[in-house]
N, C-alpha and C positions, 0 to 999 in steps of 0.2 A: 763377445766377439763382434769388432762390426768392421764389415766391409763395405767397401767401397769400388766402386768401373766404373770404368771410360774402354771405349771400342773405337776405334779406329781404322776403316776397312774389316779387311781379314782377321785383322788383332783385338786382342779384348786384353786391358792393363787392370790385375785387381789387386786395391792393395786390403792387405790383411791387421784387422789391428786387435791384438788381446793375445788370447792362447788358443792354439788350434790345440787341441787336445780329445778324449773322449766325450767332454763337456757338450763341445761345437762342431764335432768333424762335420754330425747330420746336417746343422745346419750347414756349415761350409759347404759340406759335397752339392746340397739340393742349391744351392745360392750358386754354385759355380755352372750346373747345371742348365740353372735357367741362364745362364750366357750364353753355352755351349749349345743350345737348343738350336740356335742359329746355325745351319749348315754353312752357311760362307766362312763359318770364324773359323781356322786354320790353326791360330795363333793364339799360345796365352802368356801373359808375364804376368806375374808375382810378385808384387814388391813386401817384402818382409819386412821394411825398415821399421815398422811397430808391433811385428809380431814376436812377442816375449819368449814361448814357450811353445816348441813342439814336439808331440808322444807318437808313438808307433800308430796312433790313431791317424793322426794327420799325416803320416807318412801312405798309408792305406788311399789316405784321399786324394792327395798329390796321382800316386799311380794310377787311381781309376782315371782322372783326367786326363793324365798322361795317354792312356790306350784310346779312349775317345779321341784324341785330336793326332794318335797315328793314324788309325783308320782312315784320317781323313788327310794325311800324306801330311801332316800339319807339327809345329813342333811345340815344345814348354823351353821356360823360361825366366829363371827367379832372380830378383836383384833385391842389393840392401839387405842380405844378408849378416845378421849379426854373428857373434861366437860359438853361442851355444846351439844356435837352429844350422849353422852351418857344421859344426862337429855330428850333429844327427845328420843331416844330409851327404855329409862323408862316409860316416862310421856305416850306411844303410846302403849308400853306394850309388843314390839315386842321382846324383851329379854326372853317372854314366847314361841318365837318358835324360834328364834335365840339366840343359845349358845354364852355368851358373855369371851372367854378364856381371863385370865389375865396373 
């Protein structure tokens, strides 16, 4: 997995590339983390345009971030969204708390 940010203001942009899966989630989650550490960040997008493959694992990670940046009145936010990460993202139902931009 490797990722990649950029912050701007309140917003932190990560994009994801490989498989979020059981493999990476820890690393993902702890990598998103140390963004989030930042109390100003509000905001996160997602870009998946190279993220291949993701399992209920990374579904777990997505929503731990997700509660982190309610708490802080703040929203998510995924784009590049391919067919298969967006059928999990449907089928899981998390598009009802993450904004899916096209």
């Amino acid at each position: 997995m490797l990722i990649k940010c950029k912050s701007k203001g309140s917003a932190v942009l990560v994009q994801l590339m490989g498989e979020l899966d059981h493999h990476s989630a820890k690393e993902v989650k702890d990598q998103l983390e140390l963004y989030l550490r930042d109390s100003n960040v509000k905001d996160l997008i997602l870009d998946f345009e190279q993220l291949r493959f993701m399992d209920s694992s990374g579904i777990g990670v997505l929503i731990g971030r997700y509660n982190t940046l309610k708490k802080r009145n703040g929203q998510m936010a995924v784009v590049n969204v391919n067919k298969q990460v967006d059928k999990i993202m449907t089928i899981s139902g998390l598009y009802r708390i993450i904004k899916k931009i096209s």
